[in-house]
Each structure stands twice: as structure tokens, then as C-alpha cells.
N, C-alpha and C positions, 0 to 999 in steps of 0.2 A: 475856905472862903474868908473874905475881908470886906469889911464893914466900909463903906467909904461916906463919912461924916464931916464935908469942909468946914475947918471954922469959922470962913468965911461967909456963909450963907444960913441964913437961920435954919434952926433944929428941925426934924421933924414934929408934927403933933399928935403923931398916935405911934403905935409900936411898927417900926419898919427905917427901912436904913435909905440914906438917898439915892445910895448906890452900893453895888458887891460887886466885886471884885474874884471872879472864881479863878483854880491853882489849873496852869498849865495841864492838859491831858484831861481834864475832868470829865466823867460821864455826864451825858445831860439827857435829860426827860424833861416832854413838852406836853402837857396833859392838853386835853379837849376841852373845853370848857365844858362844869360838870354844874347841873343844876339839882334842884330837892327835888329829885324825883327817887322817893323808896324804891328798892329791889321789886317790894310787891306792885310797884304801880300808883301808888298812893302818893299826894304831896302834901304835905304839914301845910296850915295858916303860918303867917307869920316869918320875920327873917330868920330870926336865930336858930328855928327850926329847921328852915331849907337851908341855911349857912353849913347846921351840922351835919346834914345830911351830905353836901356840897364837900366838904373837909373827910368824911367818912369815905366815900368813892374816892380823893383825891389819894387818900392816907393806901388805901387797897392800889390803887393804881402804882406806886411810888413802890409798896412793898415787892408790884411780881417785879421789877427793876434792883430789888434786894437797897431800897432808898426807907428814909423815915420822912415827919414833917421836917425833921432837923436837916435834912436836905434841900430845903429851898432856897431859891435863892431867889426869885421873884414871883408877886401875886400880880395876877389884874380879877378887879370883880367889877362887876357890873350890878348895879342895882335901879331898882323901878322909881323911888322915892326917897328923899332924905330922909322921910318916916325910916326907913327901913336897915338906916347908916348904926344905928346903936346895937341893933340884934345882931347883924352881919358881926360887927367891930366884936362882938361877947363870943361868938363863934371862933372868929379867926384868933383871938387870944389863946382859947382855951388850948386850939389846934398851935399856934408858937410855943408851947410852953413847956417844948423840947427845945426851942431853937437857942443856940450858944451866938448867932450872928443873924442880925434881923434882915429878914428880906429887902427887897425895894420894892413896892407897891404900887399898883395905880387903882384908882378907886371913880366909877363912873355912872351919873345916872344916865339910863336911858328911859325911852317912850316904853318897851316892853318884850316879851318874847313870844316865844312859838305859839302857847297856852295862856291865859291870862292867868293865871293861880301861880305862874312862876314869878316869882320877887327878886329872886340872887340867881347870881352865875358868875363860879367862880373857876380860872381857869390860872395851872403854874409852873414855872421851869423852876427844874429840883438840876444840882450837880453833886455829885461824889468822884473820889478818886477810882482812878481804873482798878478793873478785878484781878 
């Protein structure tokens, strides 16, 4: 993948690229958007808790694809409140901190979702070279 960074247009502001650029043939996986809901059922207060949770499911998803995080190449997340943009942002770091070329990202509030206790939802297209 390739980073696409005009120097024409100002930088990004948080960790992510303005564009990528993926290599001829690549595998591509489109995850579901995945929200913080525990395997048990349960959902954490709080963003950075349903982010990690959101990043956890993504990471399992990626891997039966034999993908890492370092295979993304784009986020879109959704979120309920700006309150909630710093926890998300702590989450999705920790989860970049394989990646060698930053994704492109869209970042969005919305009114809410299915449950009211859901805050994040994060959904992402991963590419790798063929097997």
C-alpha cells in the first residue's frame, strides 16, 4: 500500500493518510461495521472501551482472512458525540501501531444506533497481496 499525502492540501490532523493507494491484485476484506458488544453480551460504558472492543472483533475478523491491523487500508467509525472522539481516537491508535502506512479514514457523528448504550461503530476495508 501507498500512502497518498498531496503537498498540496493541508496535512492530516490525527493519525491516518488522505489517501491509499493499494498494489494491483490485492486481497480485499470489507468488515461489517462492528460495535462494543462483548462476545458475552455485555457492553462497556464509555468510548475507548467499545472502540477496543470494536478493534478486537475487527483484528479476529482480518486474522480468518490470514490479514493483521497492518492490513488496512481504510476506517469509517461512527460515533454518537464529540464527547466520545478522544476515547475512540486512544483505541484506534493503540490498534495502528502495527501499521507501516496509515489508513484513510472517515470519522462521523451520528443521532445513534440500534441500542442506546452503543457509542462507536467501527467498520474497515484491510488489502493484502494474493495467497
Amino acid at each position: 500500500m501507498k500512502s497518498l499525502l498531496p503537498p498540496t492540501i493541508a496535512p492530516p490532523f490525527a493519525r491516518y493518510s488522505h489517501g491509499v493507494e493499494l498494489p494491483p491484485g490485492a486481497r480485499i476484506v470489507r468488515t461489517s461495521g462492528q460495535l462494543g458488544l462483548a462476545q458475552d453480551g455485555t457492553v462497556p460504558g464509555g468510548a475507548e472501551a467499545q472502540a477496543a472492543i470494536c478493534f478486537a472483533n475487527i483484528t479476529a475478523i482480518l486474522a480468518e482472512a490470514d490479514m493483521t491491523p497492518a492490513h488496512v487500508c481504510h476506517l469509517s467509525t461512527f460515533v454518537t458525540d464529540r464527547a466520545h472522539m478522544a476515547g475512540y481516537m486512544a483505541a484506534r491508535d493503540a490498534f495502528l501501531t502495527q501499521a507501516t502506512v496509515l489508513p484513510s479514514s472517515t470519522l462521523v457523528i451520528v443521532s445513534g444506533f440500534t441500542r442506546p448504550e452503543f457509542v462507536v461503530e467501527v467498520e474497515v476495508w484491510a488489502a493484502a497481496p494474493p495467497t
